[in-house]
C-alpha positions in Angstrom: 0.0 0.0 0.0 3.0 2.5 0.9 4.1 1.7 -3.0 0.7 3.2 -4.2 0.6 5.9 -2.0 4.1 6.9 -2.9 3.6 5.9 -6.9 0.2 8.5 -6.2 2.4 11.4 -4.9 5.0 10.9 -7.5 2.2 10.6 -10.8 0.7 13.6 -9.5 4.2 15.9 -8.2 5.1 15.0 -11.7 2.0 15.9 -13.6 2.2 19.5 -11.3 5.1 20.0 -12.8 4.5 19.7 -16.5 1.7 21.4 -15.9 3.3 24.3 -14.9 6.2 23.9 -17.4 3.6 24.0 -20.6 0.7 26.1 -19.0 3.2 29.7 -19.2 0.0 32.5 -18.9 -2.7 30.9 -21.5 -4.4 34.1 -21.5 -1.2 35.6 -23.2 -1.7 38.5 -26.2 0.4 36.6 -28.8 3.3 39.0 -29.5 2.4 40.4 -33.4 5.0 40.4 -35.7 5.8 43.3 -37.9 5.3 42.7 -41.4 8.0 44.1 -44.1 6.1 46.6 -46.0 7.7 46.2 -49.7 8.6 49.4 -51.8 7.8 49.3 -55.6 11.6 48.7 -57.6 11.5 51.9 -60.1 11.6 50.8 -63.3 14.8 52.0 -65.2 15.3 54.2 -67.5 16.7 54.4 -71.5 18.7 57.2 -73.0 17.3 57.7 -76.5 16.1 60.1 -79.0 12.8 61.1 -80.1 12.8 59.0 -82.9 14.4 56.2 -80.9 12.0 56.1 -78.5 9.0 56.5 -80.6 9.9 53.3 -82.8 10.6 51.6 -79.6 7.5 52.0 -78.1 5.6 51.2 -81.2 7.1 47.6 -81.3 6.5 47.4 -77.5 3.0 48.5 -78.4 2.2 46.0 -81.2 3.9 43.2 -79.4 1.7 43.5 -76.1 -1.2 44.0 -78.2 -0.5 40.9 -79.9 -0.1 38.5 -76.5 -2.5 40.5 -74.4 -5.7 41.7 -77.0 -5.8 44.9 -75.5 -3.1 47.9 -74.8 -0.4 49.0 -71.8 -3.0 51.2 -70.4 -5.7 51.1 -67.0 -8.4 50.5 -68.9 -6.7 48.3 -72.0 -8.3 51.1 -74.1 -5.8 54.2 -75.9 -4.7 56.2 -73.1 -1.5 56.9 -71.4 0.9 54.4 -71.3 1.4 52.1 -67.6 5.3 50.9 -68.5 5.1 48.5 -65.7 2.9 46.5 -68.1 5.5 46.9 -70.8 8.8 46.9 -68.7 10.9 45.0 -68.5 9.1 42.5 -71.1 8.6 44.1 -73.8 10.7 47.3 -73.3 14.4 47.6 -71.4 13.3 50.8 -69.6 11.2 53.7 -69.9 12.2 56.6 -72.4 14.5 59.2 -70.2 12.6 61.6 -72.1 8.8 60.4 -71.0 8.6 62.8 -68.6 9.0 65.7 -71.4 7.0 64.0 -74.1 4.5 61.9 -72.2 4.1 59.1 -74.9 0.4 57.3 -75.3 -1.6 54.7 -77.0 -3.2 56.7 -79.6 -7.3 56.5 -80.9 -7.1 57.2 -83.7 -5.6 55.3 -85.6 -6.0 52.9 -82.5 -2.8 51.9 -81.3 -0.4 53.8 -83.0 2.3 55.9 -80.4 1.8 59.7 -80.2 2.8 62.2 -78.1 0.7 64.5 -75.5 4.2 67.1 -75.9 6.4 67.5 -78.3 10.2 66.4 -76.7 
């Protein structure tokens, strides 16, 4: 009987203990993690004339037109060009001189390049 009691006190000491070890405050606020907030990459840039840039765009143009059925714009409809939707796939950079010229998807005729400013 002394080897029950004793087996008792031991079962019990020893489920007290990992109890206690694995219990730790149950009605803890998990710590939140912070959460890297990603910054858009800027797309690069391509020294190039007028002319350069114009013809390079226009194959850019034709080509996403071709795989996508509609143009580089935010509506898919003629309107001013989103380069993320032509760089770096279809173009190596934005124009240098885009900011200047501010080249579009024309209406008319549909999908030819044109320019809202003359670089």
């Amino acid at each position: 009987m002394k080897i029950i009691r004793i087996a008792v006190i031991v079962f019990m000491g020893t489920l007290l203990l990992v109890g206690a070890a694995c219990g730790g405050g149950g009605n803890a606020e998990p710590t939140p993690t912070p959460t890297a907030t990603a910054t858009p990459t800027p797309l690069p840039t391509v020294v190039m004339s007028c002319d350069q840039a114009r013809d390079a765009i226009q194959i850019a143009l034709d080509a996403y037109n071709a795989v996508h059925g509609d143009w580089p714009t935010i509506d898919g409809q003629p309107g001013d060009i989103e380069w993320i939707k032509l760089v770096p796939e279809f173009m190596k950079g934005i124009p240098s001189n885009d900011s200047k010229c501010e080249w579009w998807v024309n209406s008319d005729p549909e999908g030819d390049v044109c320019l809202q400013n003359i670089c």
